[in-house]
C-alpha positions in Angstrom: 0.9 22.1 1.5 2.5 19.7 3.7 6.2 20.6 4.6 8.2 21.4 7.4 9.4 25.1 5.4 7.3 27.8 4.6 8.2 27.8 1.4 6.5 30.2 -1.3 3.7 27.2 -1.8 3.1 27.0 2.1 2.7 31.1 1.8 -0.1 30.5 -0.5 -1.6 27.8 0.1 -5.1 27.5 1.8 -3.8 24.9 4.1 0.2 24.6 5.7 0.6 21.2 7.1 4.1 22.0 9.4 4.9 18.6 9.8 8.1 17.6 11.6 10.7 16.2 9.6 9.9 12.1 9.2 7.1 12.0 10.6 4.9 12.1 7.2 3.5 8.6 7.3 1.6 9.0 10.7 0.1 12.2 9.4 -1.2 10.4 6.1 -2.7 7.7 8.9 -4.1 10.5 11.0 -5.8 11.7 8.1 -7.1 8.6 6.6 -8.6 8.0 10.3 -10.4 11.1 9.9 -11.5 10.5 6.6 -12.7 6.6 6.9 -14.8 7.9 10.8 -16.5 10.4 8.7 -17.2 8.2 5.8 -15.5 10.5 3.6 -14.1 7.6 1.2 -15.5 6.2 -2.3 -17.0 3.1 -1.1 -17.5 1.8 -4.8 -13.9 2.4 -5.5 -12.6 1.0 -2.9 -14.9 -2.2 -3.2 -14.2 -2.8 -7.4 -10.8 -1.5 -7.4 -8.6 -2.0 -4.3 -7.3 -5.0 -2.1 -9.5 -3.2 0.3 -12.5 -6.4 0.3 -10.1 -9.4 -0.1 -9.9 -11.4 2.7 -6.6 -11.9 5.0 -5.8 -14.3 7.4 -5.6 -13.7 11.3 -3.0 -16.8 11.4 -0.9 -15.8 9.2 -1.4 -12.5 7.7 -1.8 -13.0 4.4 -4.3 -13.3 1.8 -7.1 -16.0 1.8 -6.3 -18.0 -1.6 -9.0 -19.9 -3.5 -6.3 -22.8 -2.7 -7.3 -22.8 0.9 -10.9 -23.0 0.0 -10.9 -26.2 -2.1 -8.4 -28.5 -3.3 -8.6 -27.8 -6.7 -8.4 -24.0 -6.0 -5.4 -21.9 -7.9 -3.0 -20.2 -5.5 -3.1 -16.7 -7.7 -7.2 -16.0 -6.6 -8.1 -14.5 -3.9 -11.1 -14.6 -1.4 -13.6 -11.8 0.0 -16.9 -11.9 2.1 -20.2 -11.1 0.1 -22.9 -9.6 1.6 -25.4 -10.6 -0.5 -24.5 -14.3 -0.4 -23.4 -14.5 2.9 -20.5 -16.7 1.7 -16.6 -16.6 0.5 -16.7 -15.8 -3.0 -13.4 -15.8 -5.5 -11.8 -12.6 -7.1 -10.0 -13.7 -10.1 -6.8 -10.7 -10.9 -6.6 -12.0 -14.3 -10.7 -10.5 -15.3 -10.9 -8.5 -12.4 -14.2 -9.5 -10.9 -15.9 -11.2 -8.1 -18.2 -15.0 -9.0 -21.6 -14.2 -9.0 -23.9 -11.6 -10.6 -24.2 -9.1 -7.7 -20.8 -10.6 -5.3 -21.2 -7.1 -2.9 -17.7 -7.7 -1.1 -17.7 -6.7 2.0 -15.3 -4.0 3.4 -15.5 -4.4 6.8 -16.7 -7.1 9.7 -14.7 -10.5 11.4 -15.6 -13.8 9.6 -14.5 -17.7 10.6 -14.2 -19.4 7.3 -13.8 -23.1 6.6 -10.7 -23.4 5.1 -8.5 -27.2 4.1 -7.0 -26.1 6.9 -9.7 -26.1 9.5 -11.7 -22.8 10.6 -9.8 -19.4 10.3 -10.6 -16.4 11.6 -10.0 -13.6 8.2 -11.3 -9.6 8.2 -11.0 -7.6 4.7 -7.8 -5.5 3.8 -9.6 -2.3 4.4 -11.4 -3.5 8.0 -7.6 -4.1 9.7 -6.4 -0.8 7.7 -9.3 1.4 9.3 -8.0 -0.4 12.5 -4.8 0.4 12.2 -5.5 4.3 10.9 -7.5 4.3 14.5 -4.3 3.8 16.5 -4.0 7.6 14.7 -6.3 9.7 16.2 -5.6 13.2 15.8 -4.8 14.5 19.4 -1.5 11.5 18.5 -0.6 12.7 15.4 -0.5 16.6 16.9 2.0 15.1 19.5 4.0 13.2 17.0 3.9 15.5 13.9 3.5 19.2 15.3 0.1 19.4 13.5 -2.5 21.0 15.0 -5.9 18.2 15.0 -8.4 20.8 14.0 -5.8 21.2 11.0 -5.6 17.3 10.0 -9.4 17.4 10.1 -9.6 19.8 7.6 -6.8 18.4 5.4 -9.7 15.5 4.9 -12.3 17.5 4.5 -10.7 19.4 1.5 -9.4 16.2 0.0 -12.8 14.7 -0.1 -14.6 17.6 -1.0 -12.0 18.8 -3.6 -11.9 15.7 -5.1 -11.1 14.6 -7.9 -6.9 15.2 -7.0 -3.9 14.5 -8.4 -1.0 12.2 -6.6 2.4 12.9 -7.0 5.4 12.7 -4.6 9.2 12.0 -5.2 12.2 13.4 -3.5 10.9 14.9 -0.3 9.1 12.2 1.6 11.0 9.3 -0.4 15.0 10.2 1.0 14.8 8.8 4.4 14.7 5.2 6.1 10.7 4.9 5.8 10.3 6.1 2.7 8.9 3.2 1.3 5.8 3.0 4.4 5.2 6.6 4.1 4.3 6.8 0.3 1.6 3.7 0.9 0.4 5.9 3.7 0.0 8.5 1.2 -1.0 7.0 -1.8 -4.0 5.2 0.9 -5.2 9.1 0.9 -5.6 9.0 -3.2 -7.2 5.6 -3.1 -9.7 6.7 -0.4 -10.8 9.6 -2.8 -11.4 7.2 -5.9 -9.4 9.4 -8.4 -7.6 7.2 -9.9 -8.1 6.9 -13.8 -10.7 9.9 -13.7 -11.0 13.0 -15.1 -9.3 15.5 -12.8 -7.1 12.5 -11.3 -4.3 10.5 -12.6 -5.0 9.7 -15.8 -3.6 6.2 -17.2 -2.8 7.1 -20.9 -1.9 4.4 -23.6 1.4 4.3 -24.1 3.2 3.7 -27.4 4.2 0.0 -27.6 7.6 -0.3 -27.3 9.8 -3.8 -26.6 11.2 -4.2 -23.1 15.1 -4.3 -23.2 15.4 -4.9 -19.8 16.0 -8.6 -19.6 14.1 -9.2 -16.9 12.4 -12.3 -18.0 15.7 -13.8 -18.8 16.1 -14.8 -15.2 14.6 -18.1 -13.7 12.3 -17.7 -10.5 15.0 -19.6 -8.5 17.5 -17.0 -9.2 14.6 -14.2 -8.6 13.8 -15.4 -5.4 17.4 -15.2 -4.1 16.7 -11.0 -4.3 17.9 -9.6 -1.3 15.6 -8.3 1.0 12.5 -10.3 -0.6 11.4 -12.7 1.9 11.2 -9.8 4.4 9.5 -7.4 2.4 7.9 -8.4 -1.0 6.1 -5.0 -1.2 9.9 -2.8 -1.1 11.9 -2.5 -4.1 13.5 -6.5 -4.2 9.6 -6.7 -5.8 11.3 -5.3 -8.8 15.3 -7.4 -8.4 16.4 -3.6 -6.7 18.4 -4.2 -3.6 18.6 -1.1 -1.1 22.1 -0.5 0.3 21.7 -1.7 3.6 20.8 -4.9 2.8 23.7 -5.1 0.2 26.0 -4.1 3.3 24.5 -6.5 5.2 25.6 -9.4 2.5 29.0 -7.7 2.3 29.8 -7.6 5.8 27.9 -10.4 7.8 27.2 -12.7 4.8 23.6 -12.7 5.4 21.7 -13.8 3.7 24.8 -15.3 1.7 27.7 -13.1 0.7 28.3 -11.0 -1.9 31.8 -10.6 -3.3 31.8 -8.0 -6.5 29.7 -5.7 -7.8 29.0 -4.9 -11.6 27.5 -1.0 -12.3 26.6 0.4 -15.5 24.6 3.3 -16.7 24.1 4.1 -13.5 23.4 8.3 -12.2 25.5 9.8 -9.2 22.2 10.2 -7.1 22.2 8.5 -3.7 19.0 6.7 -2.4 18.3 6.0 0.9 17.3 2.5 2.3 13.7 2.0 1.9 11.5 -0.9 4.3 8.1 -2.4 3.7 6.5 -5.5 4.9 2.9 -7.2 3.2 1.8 -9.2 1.1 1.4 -9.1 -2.5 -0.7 -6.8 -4.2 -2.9 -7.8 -7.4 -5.1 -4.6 -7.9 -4.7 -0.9 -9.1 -4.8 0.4 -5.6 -3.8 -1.1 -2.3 -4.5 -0.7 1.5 -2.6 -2.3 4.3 -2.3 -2.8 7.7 1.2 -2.6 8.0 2.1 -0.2 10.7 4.0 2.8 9.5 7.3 3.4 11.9 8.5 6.6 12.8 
């Protein structure tokens, strides 16, 4: 149980997590360290199903497309390292495989590719997220969070070895300012353990087919694009056309990055959201690691 009270859970749970309040993304980070230095992850998870082999670029930080490979390479597939080949291969989101009979991406290591571009210097997703999880050792955490290290050690153990879990959080690590960098931190935890869509974990169900009312396809990408907050972070709710309220202040008040003069609400609940950040780029797979640093 991770929570600042010691609520009736936190009386009997195994394990009570007193984490200070906000600081819940460098205690997911502190964790995952643990977890990836012991090799307490699903290393075929996190190979077929996450970001976590896909190459990214040193110069600019994001993905290696298949576009910077070859001229007539498509902008929408992606790039890892392959063991066995010793050579970029392509990952294609639209069948959700590697080229090549047995591609073994690699997770972690430094390559210099030969890109259009000249040579660039790319690691995987999950090489520069193990990097950053190691600015998170767990004598840093215990300063930052109030957690003991001997209990963030054994947070990980019991994950991995009481796997598969379930992931669910809502209102109590998603009402603040970071809300949006502390549930990746967390959700890197579930990923790590390779429960999703198994028995025991979060189960994707079909769903009954229903028609989308939404309109959302109604609106050009020009007018998409315009989403406040996008351009500075494509992984935060402008992903989804949902603007956070201090970015809609900011358009009201300093015009930035245009103004905005009315506002039009329907349908709408009397519950009150805080701002949420997150910075990365785009992500194509079920789960997703990154390097972003979570802020505290």
């Amino acid at each position: 149980m991770v929570d600042p009270r010691r609520t009736g859970l936190a009386k009997k749970a195994n394990l009570w997590l007193q984490v200070r309040p906000g600081t819940d993304g460098a205690l997911a980070l502190g964790i995952a360290q643990v977890m990836i230095e012991r090799g307490w992850y699903d290393r075929e998870f996190i190979r077929d199903w996450t970001n976590g082999p896909l190459l990214v670029r040193a110069d600019t930080g994001r993905l290696l497309s298949q576009s910077d490979l070859s001229a007539q390479g498509s902008t929408g597939q992606y790039a890892a390292w392959s063991e066995a080949m010793g050579r970029p291969i392509v990952y294609n989101p639209a069948t959700g495989g590697y080229e090549g009979d047995h591609p073994e991406p690699a997770l972690f290591g430094t390559f210099a590719i030969q890109t259009l571009q000249g040579e660039v210097v790319c690691q995987p997703a999950f090489e520069l997220t193990a990097a950053l999880c190691r600015r998170y050792p767990t004598e840093r955490v215990e300063a930052i969070c109030g957690v003991g290290r001997d209990q963030i050690e054994s947070a990980a153990r019991m994950l991995w070895e009481a796997r598969p879990v379930a992931y669910y959080a809502w209102s109590g690590v998603e009402m603040q300012t970071n809300a949006t960098q502390i549930a990746r931190a967390i959700a890197q935890l579930y990923a790590l353990t390779g429960s999703f869509d198994a028995p025991g974990g979060n189960v994707s169900f079909p769903a009954v087919p229903t028609a989308n009312v939404s309109g959302g396809e109604l609106m050009s990408a020009g007018q998409r694009a315009k989403t406040l907050g996008l351009p500075e972070r494509p992984l935060g709710p402008s992903r989804w056309q949902h603007v956070t309220s201090d970015e809609l202040y900011r358009a009201i008040l300093e015009q930035q990055p245009y103004g905005v003069h009315g506002l039009v609400g329907f349908g709408a609940t009397c519950s009150s959201r805080m701002p949420t950040a997150s910075v990365g780029a785009m992500p194509w797979r079920r789960s997703t690691f990154t390097s972003t640093p979570t802020s505290l």
